[in-house]
TORFI-746295 format. One record per atom (N, C-alpha, C): residue number from 1; residue in one letter; chain; atom name; x, y, z. Coordinates in nm, 4 decimals, m for minus. Each point is the difference from the previous one (the first is absolute). Layout:
// TORFI-746295
<NUM,A,A,CA,<X,Y,Z>> ...
//
This chain:
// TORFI-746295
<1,X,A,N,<5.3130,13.7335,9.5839>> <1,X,A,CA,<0.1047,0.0412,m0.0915>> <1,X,A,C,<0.1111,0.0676,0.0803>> <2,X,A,N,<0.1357,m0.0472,m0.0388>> <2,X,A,CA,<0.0807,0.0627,0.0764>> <2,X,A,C,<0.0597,0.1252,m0.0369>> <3,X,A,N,<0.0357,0.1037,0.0465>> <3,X,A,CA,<0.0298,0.1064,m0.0072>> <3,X,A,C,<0.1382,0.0453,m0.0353>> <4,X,A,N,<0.0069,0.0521,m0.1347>> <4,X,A,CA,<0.1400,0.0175,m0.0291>> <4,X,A,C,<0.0802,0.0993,0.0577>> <5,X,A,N,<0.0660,m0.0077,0.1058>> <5,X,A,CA,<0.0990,0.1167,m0.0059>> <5,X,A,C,<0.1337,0.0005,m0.0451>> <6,X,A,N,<0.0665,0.1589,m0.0065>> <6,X,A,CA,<0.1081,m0.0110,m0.0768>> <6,X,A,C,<0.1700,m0.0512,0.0238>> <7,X,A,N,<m0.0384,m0.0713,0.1846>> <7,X,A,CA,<0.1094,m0.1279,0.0612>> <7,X,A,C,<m0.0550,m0.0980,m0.1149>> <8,X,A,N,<m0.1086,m0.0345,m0.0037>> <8,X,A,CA,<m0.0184,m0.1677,m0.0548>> <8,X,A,C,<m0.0057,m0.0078,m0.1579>> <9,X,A,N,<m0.0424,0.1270,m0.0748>> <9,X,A,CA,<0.0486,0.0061,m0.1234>> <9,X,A,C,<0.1614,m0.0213,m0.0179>> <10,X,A,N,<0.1028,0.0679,0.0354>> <10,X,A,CA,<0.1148,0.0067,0.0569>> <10,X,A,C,<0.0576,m0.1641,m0.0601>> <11,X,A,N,<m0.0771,m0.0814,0.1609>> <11,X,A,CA,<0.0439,m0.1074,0.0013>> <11,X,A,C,<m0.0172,m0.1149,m0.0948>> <12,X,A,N,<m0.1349,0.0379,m0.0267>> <12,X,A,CA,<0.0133,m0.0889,m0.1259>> <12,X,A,C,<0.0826,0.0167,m0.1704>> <13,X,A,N,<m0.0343,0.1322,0.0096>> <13,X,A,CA,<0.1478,0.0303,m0.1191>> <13,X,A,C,<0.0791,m0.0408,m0.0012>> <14,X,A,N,<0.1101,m0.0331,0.1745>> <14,X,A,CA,<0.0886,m0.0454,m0.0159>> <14,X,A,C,<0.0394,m0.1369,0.0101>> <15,X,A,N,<m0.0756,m0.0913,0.0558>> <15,X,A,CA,<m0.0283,m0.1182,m0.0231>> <15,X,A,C,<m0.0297,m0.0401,m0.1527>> <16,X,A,N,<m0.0869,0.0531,m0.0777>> <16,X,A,CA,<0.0067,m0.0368,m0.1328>> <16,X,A,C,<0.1392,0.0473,m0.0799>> <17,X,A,N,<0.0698,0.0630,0.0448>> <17,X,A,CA,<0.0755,m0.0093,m0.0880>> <17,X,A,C,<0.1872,m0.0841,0.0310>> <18,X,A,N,<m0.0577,m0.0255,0.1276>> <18,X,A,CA,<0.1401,m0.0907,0.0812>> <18,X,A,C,<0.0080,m0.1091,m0.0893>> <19,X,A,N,<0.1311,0.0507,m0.0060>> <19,X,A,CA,<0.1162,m0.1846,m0.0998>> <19,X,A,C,<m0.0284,m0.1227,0.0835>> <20,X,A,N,<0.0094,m0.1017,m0.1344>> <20,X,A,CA,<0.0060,m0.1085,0.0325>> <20,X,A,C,<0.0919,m0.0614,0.1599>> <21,X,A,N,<m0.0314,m0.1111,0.0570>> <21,X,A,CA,<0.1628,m0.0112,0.0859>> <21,X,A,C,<0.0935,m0.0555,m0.0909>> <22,X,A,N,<0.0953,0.0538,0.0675>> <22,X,A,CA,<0.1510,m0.0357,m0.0876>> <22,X,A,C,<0.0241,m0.1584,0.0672>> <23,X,A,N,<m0.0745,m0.0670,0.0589>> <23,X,A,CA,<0.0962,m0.1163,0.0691>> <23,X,A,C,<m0.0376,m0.1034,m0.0887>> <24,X,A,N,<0.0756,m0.1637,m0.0241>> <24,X,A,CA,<m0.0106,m0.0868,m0.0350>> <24,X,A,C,<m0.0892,m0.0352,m0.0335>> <25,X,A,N,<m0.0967,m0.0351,m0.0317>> <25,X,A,CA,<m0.1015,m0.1112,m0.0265>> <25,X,A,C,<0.0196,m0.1205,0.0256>> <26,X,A,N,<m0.0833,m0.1182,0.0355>> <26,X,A,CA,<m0.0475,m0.0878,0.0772>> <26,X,A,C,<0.0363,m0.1063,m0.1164>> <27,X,A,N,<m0.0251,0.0531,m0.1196>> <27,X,A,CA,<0.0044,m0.0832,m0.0948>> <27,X,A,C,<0.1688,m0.0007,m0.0431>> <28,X,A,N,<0.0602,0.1006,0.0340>> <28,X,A,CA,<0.1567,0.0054,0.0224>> <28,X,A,C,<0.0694,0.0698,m0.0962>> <29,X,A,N,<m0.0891,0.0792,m0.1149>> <29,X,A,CA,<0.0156,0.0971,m0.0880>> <29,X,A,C,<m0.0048,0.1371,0.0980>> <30,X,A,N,<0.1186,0.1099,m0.0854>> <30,X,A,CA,<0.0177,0.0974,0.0860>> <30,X,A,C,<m0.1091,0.0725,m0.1474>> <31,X,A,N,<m0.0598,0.1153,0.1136>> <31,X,A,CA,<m0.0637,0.1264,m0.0654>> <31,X,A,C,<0.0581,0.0774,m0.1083>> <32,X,A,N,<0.1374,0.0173,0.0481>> <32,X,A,CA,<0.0554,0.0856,m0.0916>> <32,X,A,C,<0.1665,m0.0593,m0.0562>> <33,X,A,N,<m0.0114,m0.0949,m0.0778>> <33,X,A,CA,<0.0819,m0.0451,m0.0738>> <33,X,A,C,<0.1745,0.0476,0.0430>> <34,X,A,N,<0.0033,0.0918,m0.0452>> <34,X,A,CA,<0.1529,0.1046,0.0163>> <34,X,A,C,<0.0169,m0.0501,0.1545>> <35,X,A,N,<m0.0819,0.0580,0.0724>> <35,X,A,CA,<0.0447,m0.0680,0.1750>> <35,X,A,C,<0.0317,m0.1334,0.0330>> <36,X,A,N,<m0.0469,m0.0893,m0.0952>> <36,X,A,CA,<0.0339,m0.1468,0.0089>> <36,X,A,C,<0.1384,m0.0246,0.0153>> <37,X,A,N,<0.0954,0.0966,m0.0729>> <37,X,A,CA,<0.1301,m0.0417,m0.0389>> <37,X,A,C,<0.0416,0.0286,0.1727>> <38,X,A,N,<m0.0155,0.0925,0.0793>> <38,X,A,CA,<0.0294,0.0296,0.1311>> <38,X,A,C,<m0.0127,m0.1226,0.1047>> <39,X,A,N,<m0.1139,m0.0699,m0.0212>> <39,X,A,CA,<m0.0447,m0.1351,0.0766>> <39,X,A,C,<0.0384,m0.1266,0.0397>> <40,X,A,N,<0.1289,0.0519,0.0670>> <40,X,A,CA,<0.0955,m0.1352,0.0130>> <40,X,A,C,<m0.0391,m0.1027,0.1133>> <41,X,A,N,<m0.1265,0.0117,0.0542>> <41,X,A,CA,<m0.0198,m0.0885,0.1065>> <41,X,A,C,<0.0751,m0.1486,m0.0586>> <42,X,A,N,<m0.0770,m0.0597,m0.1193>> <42,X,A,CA,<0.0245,m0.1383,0.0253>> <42,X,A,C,<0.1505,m0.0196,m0.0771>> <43,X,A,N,<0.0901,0.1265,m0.0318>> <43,X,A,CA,<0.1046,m0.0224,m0.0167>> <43,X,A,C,<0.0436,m0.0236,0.1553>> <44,X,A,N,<m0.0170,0.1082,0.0597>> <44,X,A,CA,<0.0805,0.0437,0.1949>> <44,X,A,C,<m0.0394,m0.1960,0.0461>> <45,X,A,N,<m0.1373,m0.0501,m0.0661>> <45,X,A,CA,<m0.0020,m0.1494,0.0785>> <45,X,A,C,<0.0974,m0.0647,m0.0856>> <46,X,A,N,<0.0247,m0.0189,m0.0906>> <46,X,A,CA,<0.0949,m0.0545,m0.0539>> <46,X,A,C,<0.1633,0.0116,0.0146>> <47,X,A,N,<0.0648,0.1232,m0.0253>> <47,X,A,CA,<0.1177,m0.0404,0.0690>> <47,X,A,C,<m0.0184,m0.0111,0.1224>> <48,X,A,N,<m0.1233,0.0030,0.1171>> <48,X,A,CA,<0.0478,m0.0923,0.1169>> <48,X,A,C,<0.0002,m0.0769,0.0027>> <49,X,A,N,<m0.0687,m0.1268,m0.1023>> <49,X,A,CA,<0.0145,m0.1007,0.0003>> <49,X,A,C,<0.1320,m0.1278,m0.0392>> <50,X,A,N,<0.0594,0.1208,m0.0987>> <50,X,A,CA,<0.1158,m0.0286,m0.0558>> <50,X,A,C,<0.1073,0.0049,0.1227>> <51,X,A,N,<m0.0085,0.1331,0.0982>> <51,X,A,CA,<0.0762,0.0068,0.1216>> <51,X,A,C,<m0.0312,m0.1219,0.0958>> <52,X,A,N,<m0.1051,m0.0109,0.0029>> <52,X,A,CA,<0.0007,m0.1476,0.0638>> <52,X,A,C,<0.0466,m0.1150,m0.0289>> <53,X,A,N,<m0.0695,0.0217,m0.0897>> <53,X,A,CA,<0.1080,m0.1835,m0.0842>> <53,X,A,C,<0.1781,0.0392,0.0246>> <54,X,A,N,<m0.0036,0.0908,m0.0097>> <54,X,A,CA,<0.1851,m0.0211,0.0066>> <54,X,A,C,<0.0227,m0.0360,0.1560>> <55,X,A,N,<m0.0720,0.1023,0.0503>> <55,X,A,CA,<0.0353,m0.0280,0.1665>> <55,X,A,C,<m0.0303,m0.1305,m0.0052>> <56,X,A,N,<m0.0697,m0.0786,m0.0061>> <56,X,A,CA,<m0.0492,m0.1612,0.0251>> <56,X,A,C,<0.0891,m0.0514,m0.0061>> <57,X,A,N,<0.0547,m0.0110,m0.1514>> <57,X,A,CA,<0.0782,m0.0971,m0.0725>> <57,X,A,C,<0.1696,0.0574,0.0535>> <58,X,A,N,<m0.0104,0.1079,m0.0070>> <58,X,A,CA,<0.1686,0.0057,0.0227>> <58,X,A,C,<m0.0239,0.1664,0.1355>> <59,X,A,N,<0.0332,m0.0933,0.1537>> <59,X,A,CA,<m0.0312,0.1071,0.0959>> <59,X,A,C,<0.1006,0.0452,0.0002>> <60,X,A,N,<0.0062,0.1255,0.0540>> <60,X,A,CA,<0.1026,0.1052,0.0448>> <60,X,A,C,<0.1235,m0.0747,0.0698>> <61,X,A,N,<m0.0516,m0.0712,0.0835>> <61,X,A,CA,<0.1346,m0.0552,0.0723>> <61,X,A,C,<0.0856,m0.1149,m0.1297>> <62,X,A,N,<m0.0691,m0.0736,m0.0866>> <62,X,A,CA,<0.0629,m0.0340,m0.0808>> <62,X,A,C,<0.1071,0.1190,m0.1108>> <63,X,A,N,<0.0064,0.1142,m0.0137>> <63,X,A,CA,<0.0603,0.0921,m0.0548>> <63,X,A,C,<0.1436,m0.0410,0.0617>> <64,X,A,N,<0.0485,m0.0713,0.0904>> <64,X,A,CA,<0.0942,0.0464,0.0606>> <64,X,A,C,<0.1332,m0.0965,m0.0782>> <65,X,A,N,<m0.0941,m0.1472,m0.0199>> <65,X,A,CA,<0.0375,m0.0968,m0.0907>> <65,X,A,C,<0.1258,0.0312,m0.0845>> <66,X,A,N,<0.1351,m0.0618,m0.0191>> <66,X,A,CA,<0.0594,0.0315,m0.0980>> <66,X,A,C,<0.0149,m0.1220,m0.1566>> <67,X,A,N,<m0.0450,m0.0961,0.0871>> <67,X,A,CA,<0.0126,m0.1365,m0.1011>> <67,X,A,C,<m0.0787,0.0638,m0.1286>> <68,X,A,N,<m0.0009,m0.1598,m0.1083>> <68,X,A,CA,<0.0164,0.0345,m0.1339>> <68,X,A,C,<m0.1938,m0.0534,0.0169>> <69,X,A,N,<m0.0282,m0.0780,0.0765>> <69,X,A,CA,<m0.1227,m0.0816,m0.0128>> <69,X,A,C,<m0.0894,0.1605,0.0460>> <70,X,A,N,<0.0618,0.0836,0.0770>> <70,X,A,CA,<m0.0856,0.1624,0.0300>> <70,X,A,C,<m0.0589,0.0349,m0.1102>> <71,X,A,N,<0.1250,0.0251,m0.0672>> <71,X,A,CA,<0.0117,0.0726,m0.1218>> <71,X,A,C,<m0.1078,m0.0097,m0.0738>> <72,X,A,N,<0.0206,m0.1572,m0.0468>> <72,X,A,CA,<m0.1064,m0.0520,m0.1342>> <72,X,A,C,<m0.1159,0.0120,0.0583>> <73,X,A,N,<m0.0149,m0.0382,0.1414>> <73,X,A,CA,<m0.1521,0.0492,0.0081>> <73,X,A,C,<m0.0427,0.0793,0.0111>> <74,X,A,N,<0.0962,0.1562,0.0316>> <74,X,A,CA,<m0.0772,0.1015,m0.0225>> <74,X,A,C,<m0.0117,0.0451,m0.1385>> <75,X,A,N,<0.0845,m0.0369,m0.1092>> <75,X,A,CA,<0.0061,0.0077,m0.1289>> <75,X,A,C,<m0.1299,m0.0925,m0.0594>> <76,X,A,N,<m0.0436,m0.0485,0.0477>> <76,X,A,CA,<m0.1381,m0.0781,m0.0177>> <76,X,A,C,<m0.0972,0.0386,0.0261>> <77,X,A,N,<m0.0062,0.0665,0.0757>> <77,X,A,CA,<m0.1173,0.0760,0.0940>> <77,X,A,C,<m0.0392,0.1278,m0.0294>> <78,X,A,N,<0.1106,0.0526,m0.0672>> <78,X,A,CA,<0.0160,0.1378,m0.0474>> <78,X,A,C,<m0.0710,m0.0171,m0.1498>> <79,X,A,N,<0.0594,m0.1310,m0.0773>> <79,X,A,CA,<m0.0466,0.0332,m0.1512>> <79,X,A,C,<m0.1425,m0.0731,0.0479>> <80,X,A,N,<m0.0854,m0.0525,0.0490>> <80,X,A,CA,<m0.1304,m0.0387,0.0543>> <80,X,A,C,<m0.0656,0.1161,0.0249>> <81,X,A,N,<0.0537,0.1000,0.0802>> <81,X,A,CA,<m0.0612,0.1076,0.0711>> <81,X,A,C,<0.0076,0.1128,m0.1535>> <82,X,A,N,<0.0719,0.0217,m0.0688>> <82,X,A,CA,<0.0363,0.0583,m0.1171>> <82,X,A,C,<m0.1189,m0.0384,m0.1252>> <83,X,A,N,<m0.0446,m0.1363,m0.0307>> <83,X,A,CA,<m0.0675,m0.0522,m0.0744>> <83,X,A,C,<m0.1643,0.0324,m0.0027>> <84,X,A,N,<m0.0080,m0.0264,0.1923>> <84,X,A,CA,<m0.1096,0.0371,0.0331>> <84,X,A,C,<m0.0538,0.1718,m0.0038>> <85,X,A,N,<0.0848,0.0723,m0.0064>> <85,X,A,CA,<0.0239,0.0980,m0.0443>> <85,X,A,C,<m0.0309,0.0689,m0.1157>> <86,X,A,N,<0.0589,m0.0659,m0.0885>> <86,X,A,CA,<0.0003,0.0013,m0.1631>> <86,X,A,C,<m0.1497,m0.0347,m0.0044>> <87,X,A,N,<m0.0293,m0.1120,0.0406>> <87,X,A,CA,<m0.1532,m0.0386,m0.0436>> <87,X,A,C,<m0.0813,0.0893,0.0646>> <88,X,A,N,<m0.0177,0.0589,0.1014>> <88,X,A,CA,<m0.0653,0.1204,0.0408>> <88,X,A,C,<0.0014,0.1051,m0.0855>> <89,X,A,N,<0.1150,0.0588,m0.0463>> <89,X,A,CA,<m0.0173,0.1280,m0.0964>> <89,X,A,C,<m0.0584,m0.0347,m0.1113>> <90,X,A,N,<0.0193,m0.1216,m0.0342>> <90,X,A,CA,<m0.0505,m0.0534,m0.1538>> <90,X,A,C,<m0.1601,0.0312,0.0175>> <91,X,A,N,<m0.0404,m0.0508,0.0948>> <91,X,A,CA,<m0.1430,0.0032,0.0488>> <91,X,A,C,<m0.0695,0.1410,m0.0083>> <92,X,A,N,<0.1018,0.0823,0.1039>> <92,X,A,CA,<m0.0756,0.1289,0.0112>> <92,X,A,C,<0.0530,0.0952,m0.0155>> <93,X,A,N,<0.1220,m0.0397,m0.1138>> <93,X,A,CA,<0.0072,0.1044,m0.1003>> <93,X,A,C,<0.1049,0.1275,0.0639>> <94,X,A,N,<0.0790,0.0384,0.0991>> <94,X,A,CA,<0.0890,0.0456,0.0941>> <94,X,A,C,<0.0498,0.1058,m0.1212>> <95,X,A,N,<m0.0280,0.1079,0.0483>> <95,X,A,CA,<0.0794,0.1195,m0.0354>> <95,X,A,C,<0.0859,0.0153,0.1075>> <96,X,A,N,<0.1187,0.1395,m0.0377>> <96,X,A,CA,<0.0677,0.0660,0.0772>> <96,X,A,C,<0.0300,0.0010,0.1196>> <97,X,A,N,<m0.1607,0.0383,0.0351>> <97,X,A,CA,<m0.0360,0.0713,0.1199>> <97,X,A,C,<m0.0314,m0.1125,0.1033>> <98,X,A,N,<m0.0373,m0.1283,m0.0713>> <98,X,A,CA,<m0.0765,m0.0780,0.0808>> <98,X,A,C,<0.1626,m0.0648,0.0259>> <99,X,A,N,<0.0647,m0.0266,m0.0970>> <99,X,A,CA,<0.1401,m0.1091,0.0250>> <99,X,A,C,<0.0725,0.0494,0.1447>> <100,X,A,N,<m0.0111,0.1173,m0.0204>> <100,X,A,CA,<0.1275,0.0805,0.1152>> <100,X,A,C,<m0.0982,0.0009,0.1110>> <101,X,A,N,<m0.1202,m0.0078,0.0069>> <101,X,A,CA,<m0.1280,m0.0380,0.1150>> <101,X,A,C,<0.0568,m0.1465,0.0360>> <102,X,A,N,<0.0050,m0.0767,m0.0769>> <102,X,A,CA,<m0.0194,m0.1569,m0.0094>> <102,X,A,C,<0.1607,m0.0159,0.1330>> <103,X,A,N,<0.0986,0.0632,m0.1050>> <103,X,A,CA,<0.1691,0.0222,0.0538>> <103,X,A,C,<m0.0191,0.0234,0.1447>> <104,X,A,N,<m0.0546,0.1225,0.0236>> <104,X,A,CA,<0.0199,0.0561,0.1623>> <104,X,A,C,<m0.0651,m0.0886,0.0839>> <105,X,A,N,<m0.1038,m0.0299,m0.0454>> <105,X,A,CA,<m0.1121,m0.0924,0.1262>> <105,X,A,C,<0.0577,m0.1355,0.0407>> <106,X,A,N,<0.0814,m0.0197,m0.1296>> <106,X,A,CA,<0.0600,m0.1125,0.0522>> <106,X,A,C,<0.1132,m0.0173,0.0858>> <107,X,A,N,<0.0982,0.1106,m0.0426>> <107,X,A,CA,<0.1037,0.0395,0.0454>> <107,X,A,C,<0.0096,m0.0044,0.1696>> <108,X,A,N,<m0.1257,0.1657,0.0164>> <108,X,A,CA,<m0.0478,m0.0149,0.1371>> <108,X,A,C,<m0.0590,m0.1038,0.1084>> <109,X,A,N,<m0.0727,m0.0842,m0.0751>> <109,X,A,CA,<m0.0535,m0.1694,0.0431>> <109,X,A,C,<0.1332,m0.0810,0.0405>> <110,X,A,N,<0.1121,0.0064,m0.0739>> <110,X,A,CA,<0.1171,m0.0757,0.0301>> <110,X,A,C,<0.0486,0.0790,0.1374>> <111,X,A,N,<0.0387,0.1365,m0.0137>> <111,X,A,CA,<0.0677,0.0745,0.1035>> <111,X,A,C,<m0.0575,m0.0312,0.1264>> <112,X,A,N,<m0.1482,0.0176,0.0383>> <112,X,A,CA,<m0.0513,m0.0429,0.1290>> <112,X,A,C,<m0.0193,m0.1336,m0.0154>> <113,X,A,N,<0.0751,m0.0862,m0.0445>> <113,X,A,CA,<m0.0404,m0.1215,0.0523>> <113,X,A,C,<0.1501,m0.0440,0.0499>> <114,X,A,N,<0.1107,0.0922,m0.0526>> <114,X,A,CA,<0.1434,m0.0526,0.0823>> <114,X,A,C,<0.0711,0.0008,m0.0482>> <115,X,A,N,<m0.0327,0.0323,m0.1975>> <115,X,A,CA,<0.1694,m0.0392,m0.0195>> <115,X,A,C,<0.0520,0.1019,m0.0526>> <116,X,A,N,<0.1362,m0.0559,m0.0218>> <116,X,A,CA,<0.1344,0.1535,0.0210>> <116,X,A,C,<m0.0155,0.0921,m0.1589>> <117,X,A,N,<0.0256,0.1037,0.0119>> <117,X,A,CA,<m0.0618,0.1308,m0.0928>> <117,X,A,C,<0.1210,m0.1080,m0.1210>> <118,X,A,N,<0.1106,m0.0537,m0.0620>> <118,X,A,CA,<0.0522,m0.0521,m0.0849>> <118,X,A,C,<m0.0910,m0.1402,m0.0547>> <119,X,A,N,<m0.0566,m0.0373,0.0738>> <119,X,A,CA,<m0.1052,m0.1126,m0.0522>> <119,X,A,C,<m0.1085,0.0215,m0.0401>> <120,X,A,N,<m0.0470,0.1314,0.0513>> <120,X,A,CA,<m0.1239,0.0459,m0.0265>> <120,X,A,C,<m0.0208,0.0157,m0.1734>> <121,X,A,N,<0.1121,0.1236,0.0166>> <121,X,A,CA,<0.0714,0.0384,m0.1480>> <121,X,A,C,<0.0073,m0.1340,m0.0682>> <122,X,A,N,<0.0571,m0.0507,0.0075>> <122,X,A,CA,<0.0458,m0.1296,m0.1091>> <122,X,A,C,<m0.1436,m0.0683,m0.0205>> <123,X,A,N,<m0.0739,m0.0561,0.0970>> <123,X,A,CA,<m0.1242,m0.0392,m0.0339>> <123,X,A,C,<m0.1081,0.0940,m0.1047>> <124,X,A,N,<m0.0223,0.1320,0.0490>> <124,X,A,CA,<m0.0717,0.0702,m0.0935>> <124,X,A,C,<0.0537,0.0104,m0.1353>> <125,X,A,N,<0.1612,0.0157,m0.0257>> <125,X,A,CA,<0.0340,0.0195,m0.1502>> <125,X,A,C,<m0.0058,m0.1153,m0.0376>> <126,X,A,N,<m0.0118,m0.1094,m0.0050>> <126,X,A,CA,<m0.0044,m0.1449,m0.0178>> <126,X,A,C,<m0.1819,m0.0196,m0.0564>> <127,X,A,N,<m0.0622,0.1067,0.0513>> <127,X,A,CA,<m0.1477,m0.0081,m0.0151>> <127,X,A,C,<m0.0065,0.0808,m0.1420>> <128,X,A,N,<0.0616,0.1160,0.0538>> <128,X,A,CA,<m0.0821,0.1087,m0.0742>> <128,X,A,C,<0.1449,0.0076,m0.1835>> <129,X,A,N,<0.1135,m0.0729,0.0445>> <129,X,A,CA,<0.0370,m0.0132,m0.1291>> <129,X,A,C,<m0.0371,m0.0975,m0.1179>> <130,X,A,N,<m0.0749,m0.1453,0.1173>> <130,X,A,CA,<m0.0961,m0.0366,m0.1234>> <130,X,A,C,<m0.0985,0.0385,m0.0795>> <131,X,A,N,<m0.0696,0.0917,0.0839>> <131,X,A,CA,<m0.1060,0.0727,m0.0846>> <131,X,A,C,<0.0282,0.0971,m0.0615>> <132,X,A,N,<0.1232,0.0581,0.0252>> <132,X,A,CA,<0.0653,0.0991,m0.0906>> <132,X,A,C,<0.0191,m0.0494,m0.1856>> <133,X,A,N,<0.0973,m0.1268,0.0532>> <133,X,A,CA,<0.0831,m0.0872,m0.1039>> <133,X,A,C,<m0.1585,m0.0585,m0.0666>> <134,X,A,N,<m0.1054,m0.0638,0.0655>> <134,X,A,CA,<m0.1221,m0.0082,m0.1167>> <134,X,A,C,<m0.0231,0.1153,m0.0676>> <135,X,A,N,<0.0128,0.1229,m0.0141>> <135,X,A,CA,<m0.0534,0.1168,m0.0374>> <135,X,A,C,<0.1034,0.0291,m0.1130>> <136,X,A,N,<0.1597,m0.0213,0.0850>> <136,X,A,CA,<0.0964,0.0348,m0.1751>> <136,X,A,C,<m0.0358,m0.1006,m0.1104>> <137,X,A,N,<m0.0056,m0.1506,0.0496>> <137,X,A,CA,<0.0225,m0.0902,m0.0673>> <137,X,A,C,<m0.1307,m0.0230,m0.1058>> <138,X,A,N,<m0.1417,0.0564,0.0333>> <138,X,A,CA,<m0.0971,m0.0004,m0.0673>> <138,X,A,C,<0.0263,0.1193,m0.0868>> <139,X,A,N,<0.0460,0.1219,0.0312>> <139,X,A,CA,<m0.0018,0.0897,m0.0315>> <139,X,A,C,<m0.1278,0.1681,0.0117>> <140,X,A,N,<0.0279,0.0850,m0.0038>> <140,X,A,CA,<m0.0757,0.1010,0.0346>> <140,X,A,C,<m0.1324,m0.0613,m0.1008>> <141,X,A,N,<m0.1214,0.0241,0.0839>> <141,X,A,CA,<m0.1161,m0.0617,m0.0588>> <141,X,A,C,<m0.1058,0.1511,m0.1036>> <142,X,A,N,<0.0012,m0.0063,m0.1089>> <142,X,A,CA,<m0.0801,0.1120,m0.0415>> <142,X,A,C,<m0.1661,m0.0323,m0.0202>> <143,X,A,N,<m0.0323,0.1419,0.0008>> <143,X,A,CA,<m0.1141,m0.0299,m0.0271>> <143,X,A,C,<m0.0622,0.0044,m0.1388>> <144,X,A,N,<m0.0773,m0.0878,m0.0275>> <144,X,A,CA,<m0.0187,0.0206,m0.1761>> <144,X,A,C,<m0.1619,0.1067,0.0201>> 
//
């Protein structure tokens, strides 16, 4: 029989009464609900992915372009990149906090990849005013 002393009483008190872990689950449900809203990983993968596709389709050195055939394709690329967008929030539901998450990561994804702080700008409001303009045009959503 092992011998209780009052280190190992101690320790087990405090082991029984230690919280759950706060991290993710495997199954991909968070522990504590409210913290979920904080959890932008697979947003942060997503606008990089969106930063990529632009870099692909329309590179930095193409920015420099003045023709009309530039234009439309970045006006193409933009409402593509915008759509895909839209269908993401539709999905997972984008509050506030997450949009202006969604805004910067992308923003920053454009900046280190080359292009000039006026394109950057124009690309992100081009993003983030479609998902704006879905939000007037549906209207403020209540809860019943």
């Amino acid at each position: 029989m092992q011998r209780l002393t009052c280190r190992t009483a101690v320790f087990r008190y405090r082991s029984a009464r230690r919280r759950p872990s706060t991290t993710i689950r495997p199954d991909g449900n968070h522990p504590m609900p409210l913290l979920k809203m904080f959890d932008t990983r697979d947003l942060q993968n997503f606008a990089n992915e969106l930063a990529a596709d632009l870099s692909r389709r329309f590179p930095p050195a193409s920015e420099a372009r003045t023709d009309t055939g530039a234009k439309h394709q970045l006006k193409v690329i933009l409402e593509g990149l915008s759509a895909r967008a839209l269908r993401y929030h539709e999905q997972n539901k984008l509050g506030i906090y997450r949009k202006a998450k969604l805004a910067n990561v992308f923003r920053w994804k454009l900046a280190e990849a080359g292009y000039s702080k006026p394109f950057v700008e124009q690309a992100t409001k081009a993003i983030v005013t479609r998902l704006a303009a879905r939000q007037q045009r549906q209207g403020p959503q209540r809860r019943t």
